[in-house]
GUSE-314313 format. One record per residue (C-alpha): x, y negated, z negated; residue number from 0. Coordinates in steps of 0.02 Angstrom, whole numbers, plus 50000, padded with zeros to 5 digits. Layout:
BEGIN
+-------+-------+-------+------+
:     x :     y :     z : resi :
+-------+-------+-------+------+
:     X :     Y :     Z :  NUM :
...
+-------+-------+-------+------+
***
This chain:
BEGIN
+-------+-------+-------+------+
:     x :     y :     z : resi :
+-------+-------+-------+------+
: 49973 : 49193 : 50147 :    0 :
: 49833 : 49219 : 50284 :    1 :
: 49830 : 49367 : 50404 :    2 :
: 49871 : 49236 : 50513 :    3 :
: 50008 : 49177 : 50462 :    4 :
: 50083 : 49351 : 50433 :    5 :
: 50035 : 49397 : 50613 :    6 :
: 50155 : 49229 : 50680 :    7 :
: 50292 : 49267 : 50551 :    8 :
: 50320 : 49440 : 50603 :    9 :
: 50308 : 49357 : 50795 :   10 :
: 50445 : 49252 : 50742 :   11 :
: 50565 : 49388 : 50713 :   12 :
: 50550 : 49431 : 50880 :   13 :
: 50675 : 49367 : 51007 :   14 :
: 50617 : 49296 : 51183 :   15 :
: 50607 : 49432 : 51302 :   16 :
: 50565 : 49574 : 51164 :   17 :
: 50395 : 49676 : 51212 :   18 :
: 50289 : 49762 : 51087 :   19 :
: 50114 : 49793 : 51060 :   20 :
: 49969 : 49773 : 50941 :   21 :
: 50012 : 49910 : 50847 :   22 :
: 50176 : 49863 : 50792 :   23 :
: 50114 : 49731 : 50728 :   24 :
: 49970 : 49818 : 50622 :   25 :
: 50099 : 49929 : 50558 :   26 :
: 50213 : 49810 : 50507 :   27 :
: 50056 : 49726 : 50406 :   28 :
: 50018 : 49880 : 50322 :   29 :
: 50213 : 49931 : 50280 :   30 :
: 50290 : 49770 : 50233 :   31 :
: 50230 : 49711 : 50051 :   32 :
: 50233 : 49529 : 50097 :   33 :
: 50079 : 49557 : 50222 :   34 :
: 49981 : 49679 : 50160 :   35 :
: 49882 : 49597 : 50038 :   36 :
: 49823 : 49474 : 50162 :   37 :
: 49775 : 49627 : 50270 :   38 :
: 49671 : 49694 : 50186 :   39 :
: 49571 : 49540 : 50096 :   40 :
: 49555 : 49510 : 50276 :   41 :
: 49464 : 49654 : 50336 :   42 :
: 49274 : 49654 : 50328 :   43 :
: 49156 : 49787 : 50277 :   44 :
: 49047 : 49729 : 50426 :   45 :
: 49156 : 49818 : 50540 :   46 :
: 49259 : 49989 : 50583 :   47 :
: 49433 : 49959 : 50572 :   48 :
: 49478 : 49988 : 50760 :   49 :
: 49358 : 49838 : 50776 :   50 :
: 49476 : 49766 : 50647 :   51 :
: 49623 : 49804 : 50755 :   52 :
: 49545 : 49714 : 50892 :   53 :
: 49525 : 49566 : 50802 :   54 :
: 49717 : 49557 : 50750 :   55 :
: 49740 : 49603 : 50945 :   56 :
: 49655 : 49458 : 50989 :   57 :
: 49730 : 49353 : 50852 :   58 :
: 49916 : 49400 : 50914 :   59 :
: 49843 : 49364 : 51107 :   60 :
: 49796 : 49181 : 51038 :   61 :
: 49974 : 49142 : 51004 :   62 :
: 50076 : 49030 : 51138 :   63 :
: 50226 : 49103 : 51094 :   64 :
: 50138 : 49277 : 51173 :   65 :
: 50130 : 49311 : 51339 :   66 :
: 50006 : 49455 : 51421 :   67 :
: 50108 : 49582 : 51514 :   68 :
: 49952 : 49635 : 51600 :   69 :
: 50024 : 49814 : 51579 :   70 :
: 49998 : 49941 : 51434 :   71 :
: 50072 : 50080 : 51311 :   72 :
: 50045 : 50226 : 51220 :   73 :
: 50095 : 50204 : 51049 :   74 :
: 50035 : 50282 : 50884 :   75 :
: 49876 : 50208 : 50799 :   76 :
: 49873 : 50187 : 50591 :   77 :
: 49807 : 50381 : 50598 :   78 :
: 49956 : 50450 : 50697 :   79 :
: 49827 : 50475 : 50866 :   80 :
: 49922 : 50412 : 51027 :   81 :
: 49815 : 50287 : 51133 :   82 :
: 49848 : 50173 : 51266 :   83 :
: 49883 : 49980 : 51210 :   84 :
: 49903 : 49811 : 51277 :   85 :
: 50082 : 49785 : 51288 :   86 :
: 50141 : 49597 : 51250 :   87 :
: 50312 : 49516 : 51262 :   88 :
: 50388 : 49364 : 51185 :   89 :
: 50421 : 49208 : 51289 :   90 :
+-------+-------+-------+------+
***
């Protein structure tokens, strides 16, 4: 499976409505075996891994299914530091 498709399956679980941000779904990538993989063949040594994280940002963003709440969140990054974040809901 491609990050991509990883990034719209965990979208699909979702419901209409539901808000989360980018960092739910990273976490999600890195915790749930059936992602993972595709995570991390993925990521490129060309870049930091926030950079990474703002490329899976984007890719969730790209989805019609998302809609920008124009608002943000603080929420826990991969190394436990709490930063703001784009906060996105389900249509």
């Amino acid at each position: 499976m491609e990050l991509k498709e990883c990034i719209k399956a965990i979208l699909d679980k979702f419901k209409p409505g539901d808000y989360f941000d980018s960092h739910t779904i990273i976490n999600e990538l890195i915790a749930n075996k059936d992602y993972h993989l595709a995570y991390l063949q993925a990521y490129s040594e060309n870049c930091t891994v926030a950079q990474y994280h703002g490329i899976i940002a984007k890719m969730i963003g790209s989805f019609d299914c998302i809609q920008d709440t124009l608002l943000s969140t603080k929420s826990h990054t991969i190394y436990g530091d709490i930063t703001n974040n784009e906060l996105w809901q389900k249509k």
